[in-house]
N, C-alpha and C positions, 0 to 999 in steps of 0.2 A: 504494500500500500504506500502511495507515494506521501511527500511532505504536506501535500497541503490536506489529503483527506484526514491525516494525524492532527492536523488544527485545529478539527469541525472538532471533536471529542472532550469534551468538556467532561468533567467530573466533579460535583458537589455534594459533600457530605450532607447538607441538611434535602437533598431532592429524594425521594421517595419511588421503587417502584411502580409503573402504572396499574398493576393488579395485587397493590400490599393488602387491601382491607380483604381478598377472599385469598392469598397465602395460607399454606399450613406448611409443616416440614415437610409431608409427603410429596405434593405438590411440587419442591423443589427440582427433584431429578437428580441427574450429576450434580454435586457443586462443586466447583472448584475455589479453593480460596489462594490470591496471590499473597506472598510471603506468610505462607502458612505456622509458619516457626514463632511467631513476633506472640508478644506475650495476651494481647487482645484477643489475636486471630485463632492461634491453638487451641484456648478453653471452648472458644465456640463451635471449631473443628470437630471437637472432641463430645460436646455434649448433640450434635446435630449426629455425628456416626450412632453413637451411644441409643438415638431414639430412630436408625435404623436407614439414615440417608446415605445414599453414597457417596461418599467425601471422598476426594483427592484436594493435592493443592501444589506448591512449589514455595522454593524461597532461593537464596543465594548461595545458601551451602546449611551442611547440617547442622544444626545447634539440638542441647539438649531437647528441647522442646519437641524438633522436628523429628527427631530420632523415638520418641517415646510416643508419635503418633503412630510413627512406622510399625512400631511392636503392638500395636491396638490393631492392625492390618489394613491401614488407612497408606495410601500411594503419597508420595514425596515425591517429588520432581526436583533436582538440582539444576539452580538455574533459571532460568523466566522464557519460553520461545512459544513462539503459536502456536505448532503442535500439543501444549500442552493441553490446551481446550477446546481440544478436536470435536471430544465429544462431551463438554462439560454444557449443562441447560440452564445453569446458572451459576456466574463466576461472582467470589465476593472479595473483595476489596476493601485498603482500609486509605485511610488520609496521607497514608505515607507513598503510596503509590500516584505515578503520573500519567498523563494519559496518553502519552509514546509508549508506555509500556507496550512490550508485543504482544501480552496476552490479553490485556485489554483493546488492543488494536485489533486483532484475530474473533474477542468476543463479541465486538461493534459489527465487525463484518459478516460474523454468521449468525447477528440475529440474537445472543444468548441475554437472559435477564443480568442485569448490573445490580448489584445490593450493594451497598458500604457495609459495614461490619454493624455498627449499630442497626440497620434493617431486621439483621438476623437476631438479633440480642431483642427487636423490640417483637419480633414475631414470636420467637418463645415466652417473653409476659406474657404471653394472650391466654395462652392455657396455664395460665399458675399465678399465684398469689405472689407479686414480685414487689420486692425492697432495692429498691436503690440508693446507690450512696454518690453523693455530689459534694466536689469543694474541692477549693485550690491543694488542700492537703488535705492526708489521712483518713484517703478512702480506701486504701489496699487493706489496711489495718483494722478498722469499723468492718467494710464489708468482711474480711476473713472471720474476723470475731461473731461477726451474726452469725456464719455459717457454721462455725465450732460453735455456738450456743446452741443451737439446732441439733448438731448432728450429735452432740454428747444432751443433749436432753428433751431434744425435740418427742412429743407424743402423738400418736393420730395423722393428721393431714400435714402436720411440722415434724416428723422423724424422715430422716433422709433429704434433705434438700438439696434439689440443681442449688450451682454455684458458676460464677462466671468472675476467677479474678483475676487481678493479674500479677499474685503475688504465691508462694505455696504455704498452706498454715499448719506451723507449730502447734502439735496439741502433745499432752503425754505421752502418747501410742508411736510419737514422730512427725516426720513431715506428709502434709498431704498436697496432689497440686492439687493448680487454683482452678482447675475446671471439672466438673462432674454432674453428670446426668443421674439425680437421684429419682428414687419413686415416689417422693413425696408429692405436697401440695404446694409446694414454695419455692422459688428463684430469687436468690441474693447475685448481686449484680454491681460494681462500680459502674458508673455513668460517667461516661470521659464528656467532661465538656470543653476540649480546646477546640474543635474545629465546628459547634453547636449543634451538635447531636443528638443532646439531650434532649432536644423538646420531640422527640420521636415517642418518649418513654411514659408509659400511664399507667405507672408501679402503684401497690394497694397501699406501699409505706414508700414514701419519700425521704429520705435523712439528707440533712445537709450541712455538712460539718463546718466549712467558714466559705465566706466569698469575698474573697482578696485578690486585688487588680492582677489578671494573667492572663498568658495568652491574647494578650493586645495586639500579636500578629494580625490575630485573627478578628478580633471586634473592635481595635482601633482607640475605644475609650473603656475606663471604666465602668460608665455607665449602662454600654451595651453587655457588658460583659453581666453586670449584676442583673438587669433586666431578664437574661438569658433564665436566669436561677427563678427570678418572679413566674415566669411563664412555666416553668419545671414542677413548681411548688400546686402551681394551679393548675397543673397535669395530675396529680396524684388522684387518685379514686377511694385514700382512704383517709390516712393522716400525711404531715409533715412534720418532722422531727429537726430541730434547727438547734445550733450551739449559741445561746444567750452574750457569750462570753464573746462571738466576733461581731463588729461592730457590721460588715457588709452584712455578715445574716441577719442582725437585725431587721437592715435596711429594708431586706428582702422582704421581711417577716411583715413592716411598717407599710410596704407596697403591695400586700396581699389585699385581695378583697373580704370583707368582713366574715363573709360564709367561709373562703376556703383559709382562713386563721381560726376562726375557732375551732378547725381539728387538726390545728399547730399544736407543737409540744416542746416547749423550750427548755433547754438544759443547761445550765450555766452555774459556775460559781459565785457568781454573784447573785444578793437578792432581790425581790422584787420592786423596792425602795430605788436601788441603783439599778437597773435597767428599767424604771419607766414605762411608759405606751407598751404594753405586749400584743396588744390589737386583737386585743379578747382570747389570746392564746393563752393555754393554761400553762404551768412552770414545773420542774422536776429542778429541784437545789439540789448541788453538791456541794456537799462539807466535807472539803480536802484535809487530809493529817498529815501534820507536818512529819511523821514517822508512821512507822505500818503498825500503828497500834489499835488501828477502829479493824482490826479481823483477827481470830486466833491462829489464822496460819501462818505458821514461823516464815516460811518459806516466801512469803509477798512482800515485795518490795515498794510496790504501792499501794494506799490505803486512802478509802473515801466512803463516808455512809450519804447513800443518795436518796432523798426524800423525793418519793411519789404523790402525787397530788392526788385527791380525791376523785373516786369516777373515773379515773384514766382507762384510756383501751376501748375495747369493742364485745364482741359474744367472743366466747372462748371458741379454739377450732374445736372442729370437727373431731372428737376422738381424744382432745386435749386435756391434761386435767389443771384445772384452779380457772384459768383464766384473766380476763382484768380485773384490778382490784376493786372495790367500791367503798373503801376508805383510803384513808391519807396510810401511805405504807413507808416505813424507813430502812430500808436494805444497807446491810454493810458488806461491802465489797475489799476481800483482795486480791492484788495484782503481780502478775509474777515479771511483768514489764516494766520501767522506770516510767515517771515523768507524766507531771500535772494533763499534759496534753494527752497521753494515755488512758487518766483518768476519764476524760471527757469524754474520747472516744469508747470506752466499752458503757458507758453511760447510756452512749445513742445508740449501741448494739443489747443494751438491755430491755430500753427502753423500745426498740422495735419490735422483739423476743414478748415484748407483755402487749403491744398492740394486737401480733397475730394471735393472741390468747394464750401466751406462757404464763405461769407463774414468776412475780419477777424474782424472787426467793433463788428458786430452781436455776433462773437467769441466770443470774448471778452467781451462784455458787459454779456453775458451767463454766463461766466468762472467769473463774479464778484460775483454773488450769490454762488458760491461752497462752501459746509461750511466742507469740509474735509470729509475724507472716515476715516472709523470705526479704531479707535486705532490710531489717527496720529491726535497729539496734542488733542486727544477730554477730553476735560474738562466736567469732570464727577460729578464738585458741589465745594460748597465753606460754609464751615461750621465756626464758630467762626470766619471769615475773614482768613480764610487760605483755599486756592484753591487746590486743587487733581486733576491733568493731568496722563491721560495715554494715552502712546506712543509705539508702536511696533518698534521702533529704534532697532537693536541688531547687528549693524556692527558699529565700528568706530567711522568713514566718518557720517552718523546717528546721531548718539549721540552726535559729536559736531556740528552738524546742529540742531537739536531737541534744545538743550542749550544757543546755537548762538540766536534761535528763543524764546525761553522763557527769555531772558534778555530784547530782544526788546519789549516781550507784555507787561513782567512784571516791566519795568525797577525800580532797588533799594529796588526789593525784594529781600528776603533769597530764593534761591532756595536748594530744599530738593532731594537725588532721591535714590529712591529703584529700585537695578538696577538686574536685572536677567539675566548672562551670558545665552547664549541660546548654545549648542552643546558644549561637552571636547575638539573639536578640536579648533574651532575657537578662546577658551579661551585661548587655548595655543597656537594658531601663532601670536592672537592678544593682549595678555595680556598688554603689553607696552602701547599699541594703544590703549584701551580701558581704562588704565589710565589716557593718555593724556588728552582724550578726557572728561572726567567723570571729571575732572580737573579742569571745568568749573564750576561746582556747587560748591557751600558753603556746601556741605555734603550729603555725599552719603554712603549707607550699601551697600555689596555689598552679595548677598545670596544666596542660594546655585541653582545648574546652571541645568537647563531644559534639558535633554539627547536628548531630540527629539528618530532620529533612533541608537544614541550611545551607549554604553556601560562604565558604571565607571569604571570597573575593567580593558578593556581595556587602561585608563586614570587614575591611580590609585594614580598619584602626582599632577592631576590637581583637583582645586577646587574653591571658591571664595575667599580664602586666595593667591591666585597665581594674582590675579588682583592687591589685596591689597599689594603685597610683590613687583609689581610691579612698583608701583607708591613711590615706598620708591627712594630718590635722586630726585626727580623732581623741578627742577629748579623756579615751577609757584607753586607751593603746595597753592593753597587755605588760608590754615589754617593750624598748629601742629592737627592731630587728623580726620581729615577732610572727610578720609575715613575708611571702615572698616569691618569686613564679619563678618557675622550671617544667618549659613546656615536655621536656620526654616524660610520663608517669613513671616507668619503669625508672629511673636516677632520682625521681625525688622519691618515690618508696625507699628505695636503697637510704637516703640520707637520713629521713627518718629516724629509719631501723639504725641505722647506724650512730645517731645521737641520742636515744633514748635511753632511760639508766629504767632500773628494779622499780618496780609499781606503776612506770608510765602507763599511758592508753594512750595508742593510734588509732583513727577512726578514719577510714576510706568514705568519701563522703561526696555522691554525685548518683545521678541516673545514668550514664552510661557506661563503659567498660571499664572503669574505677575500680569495679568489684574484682576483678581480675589482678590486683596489686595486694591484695588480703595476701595469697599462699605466695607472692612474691616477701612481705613481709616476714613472714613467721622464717622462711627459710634463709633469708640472711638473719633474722632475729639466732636461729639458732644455727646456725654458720659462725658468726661472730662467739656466741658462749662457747661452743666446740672449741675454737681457738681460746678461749680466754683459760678453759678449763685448762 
């Protein structure tokens, strides 16, 4: 196909199939999904085979992900060429795909349905009772935790729940991935809202954990970007679940119309006195302990007893037992996770747990075994007495909660962090902000930055010296020295490791291949003791 019919091809996440409203899985046929591997695309792969479609896909090369489709018996294609969707009758795509791609050029030409990935995520809500989680941060986390609330105490139409994350969750028994076609009655789900997709979605629980300016790629202001979340909120079909404590959700919560707030649920540690107008939405307080003393289990690192408002919830499920409360209930909660922001989050995974009619009791005591979803805080070893965390933190707001949480586990350590700006953009609306924040540590490299879908040349004054140049005047500076950029990852891991003494923490700290410098660490970490011994 020549250049110019590759022109006409347009591709936008928020356009909708022409026959989405009479879709079902079966209906689909082949699907093919492009870059099958990527952490979106797989969990979907995986629960659409699971409920018996014929999935194939491709990507660039094998990554774990694509590798563990393979062994479900699902086709991998290495690489992207039009043959691959010879005969695929619906190819699914995500935002990171462009519309030269060949398989999309090949699926234009023969006719096949085009879906984005959200398409497929909002046609599985149709049959299930589905929770979604939205916000700048700390939805891998929330939605993983609804999904281990469920599956260790889910009864009735809530035992076994579909999951769609894009993280894998930590529970006692181990890890589990972030996708799975269960037989229950319920779909927990992240809601990526960068390229506005979310308003596809008309989940029974809405959660929306903060809305903090991002992704201005793609909406330009602020305020498009929070509206996006209004529209989201006023999609639910049953409640909305909002964190009191971010001032965007507020706003969201203050732009709702009156009917679809009062089956808002605000959750915040502040009380009602200091958060004002809640626009007829009721409040769930959290009373944070400044130690893990509001639970008897030794083993929790964080503690909060979280007050239920009267009346909360809905009819109990199907099969359920207890249901919504109908008094004022005080649940105490512990956590085997650090950090206030942690708190909060299994708050809004509790707190959706007793809308579909759990027990929040039960909730909660579920939500105490969570041992975190993949890359969020996971502590990956402790060599010569100096511990190696990595973290997919890569906004802000993140980074000084990630930091906020590693002073409390680790209190009066040296904390260490190799920090991976993630996209040219985000470095340069947030550079300031991303200084602040990084501010927290006792020393930080700062290295060269993960493009994701961008272009350097496009960004040709941005780098990881634009962080560091920004942090120059900073009134709290750590230390003279403190930070600094070293665009190879692989050299400033090494230095690191190499100037850390007994009790430090190193924290790999980025969305993109960051994660990859963890077992770089630990192995000169004990490289260097071998020599010293």
């Amino acid at each position: 196909m020549n250049d110019a019919s590759t022109s006409s091809i347009v591709l936008e996440p928020t356009s909708r199939p022409a026959d989405a409203d009479s879709l079902t899985p079966a209906s689909l046929g082949v699907t093919h999904f492009i870059g099958i591997g990527g952490a979106g695309m797989s969990v979907l792969a995986e629960i659409l085979h699971e409920k018996g479609v014929a999935v194939q896909g491709s990507d660039r090369e094998l990554g774990p992900k694509a590798r563990r489709l393979q062994e479900l018996g699902i086709t991998v294609f290495v690489g992207q060429q039009a043959e691959h969707v010879a005969n695929a009758d619906t190819v699914v795509w995500s935002s990171a795909i462009k519309p030269d791609n060949p398989e999309i050029v090949a699926a234009v030409a023969r006719g096949a349905r085009l879906m984005h990935r959200s398409d497929v995520l909002a046609l599985l809500m149709k049959s299930a009772k589905a929770v979604t989680v939205a916000g700048a941060h700390g939805k891998t986390t929330t939605s993983a935790m609804i999904a281990h609330i469920l599956l260790h105490a889910g009864e009735g139409e809530l035992a076994d729940p579909s999951y769609a994350i894009g993280g894998s969750i930590q529970g006692p028994d181990g890890p589990l991935d972030g996708g799975h076609a269960g037989k229950g009655g319920v779909l927990v789900a992240e809601a990526d809202e960068s390229d506005g997709s979310l308003a596809k979605y008309h989940p029974q629980v809405a959660v929306i954990t903060n809305v903090e300016a991002e992704h201005l790629d793609h909406y330009g202001t602020a305020e498009a970007y929070r509206q996006a979340f209004v529209e989201h909120a006023h999609h639910a079909v049953g409640h909305v679940v909002l964190c009191g404590d971010d001032e965007g959700a507020l706003a969201v919560l203050r732009s709702m119309s009156p009917e679809a707030a009062s089956h808002a649920v605000v959750y915040a540690t502040h009380d009602a006195d200091q958060l004002g107008d809640l626009n007829g939405a009721t409040l769930a307080h959290i009373e944070h302990e400044s130690e893990a003393s509001a639970s008897s289990d030794a083993s929790a690192v964080e503690s909060f007893t979280l007050h239920l408002p009267a009346g909360m919830g809905g009819e109990p499920a199907q099969g359920a037992q207890g249901g919504a409360p109908s008094e004022a209930r005080d649940i105490t909660v512990g956590l085997r996770i650090p950090g206030i922001h942690n708190a909060r989050n299994a708050s809004a995974a509790i707190i959706a747990a007793t809308l579909l009619g759990m027990d929040p009791a039960r909730a909660a005591e579920a939500a105490s075994t969570f041992r975190g979803a993949a890359r969020r805080f996971e502590i990956k070893g402790t060599v010569s007495s100096v511990t190696v965390v990595d973290d997919y933190a890569h906004h802000p707001t993140e980074i000084a909660a990630l930091l906020d949480a590693a002073r409390r586990r680790f209190p009066g350590s040296v904390i260490r962090v190799l920090f991976q700006p993630h996209l040219f953009s985000r470095t340069m609306f947030f550079a300031r902000h991303f200084a602040e924040a990084l501010a927290k540590a006792d020393d930080v490299i700062v290295t060269g930055i993960f493009p994701a879908r961008e272009k350097q040349a496009d960004y040709p004054d941005v780098g990881p010296q634009t962080v560091v140049d920004a942090a120059a005047g900073l009134t709290h500076d750590p230390a003279e020295g403190w930070i600094s950029a070293v665009p190879d990852m692989c050299q400033a891991a090494k230095m690191l490791a190499m100037r850390s003494s007994a009790g430090d923490v190193i924290i790999t700290v980025g969305a993109g291949d960051i994660t990859d410098m963890a077992p770089v660490l630990l192995s000169v970490l004990k490289a260097r003791g071998d020599r010293e011994s």
